[in-house]
C-alpha positions in Angstrom: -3.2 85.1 48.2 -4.0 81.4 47.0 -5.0 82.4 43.8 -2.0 84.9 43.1 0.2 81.9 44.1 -1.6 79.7 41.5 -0.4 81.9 39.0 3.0 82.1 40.2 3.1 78.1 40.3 1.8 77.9 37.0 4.4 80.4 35.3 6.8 78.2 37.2 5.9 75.2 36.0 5.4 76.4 32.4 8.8 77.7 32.4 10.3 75.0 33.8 8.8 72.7 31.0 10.1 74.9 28.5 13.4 74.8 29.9 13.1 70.7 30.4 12.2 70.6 26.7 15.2 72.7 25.2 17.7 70.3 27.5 15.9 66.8 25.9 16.0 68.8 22.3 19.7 69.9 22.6 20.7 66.6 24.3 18.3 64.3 21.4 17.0 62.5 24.4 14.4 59.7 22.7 10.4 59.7 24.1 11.0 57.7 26.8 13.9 59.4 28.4 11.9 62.4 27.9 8.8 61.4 29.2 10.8 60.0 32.6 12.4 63.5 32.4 9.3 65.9 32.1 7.5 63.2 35.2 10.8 63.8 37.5 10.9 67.3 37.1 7.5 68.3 37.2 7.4 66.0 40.8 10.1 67.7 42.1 8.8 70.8 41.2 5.3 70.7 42.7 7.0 69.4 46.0 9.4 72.4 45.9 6.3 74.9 45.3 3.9 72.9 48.0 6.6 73.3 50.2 7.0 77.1 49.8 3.2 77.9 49.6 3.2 76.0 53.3 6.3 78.1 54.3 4.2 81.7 53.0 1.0 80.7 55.0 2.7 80.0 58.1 5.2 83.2 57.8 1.8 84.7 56.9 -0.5 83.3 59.8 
């Protein structure tokens, strides 16, 4: 389960960064405001999929 979960967290996060870098191309954001914008989002992010592998093993348990 852990490792299938891996996966899944790190096709999230890849996407997500993808998705993070389109917005900062299309909006011309400089490095900075990009750098603050990939740290935010990836944070969030790993919280949100912490969160939900805790929520799986306890449903699962």
């Amino acid at each position: 389960m852990m490792i299938f979960y891996m996966i899944f967290a790190f096709i999230v996060l890849v996407i997500f960064n993808f998705l993070t870098k389109t917005f900062c191309i299309k909006m011309q954001l400089d490095k900075a405001k990009q750098a603050k914008n990939f740290r935010v989002i990836n944070m969030i992010m790993v919280a949100l999929l912490v969160c939900s592998y805790l929520r799986v093993i306890n449903v699962a348990v």
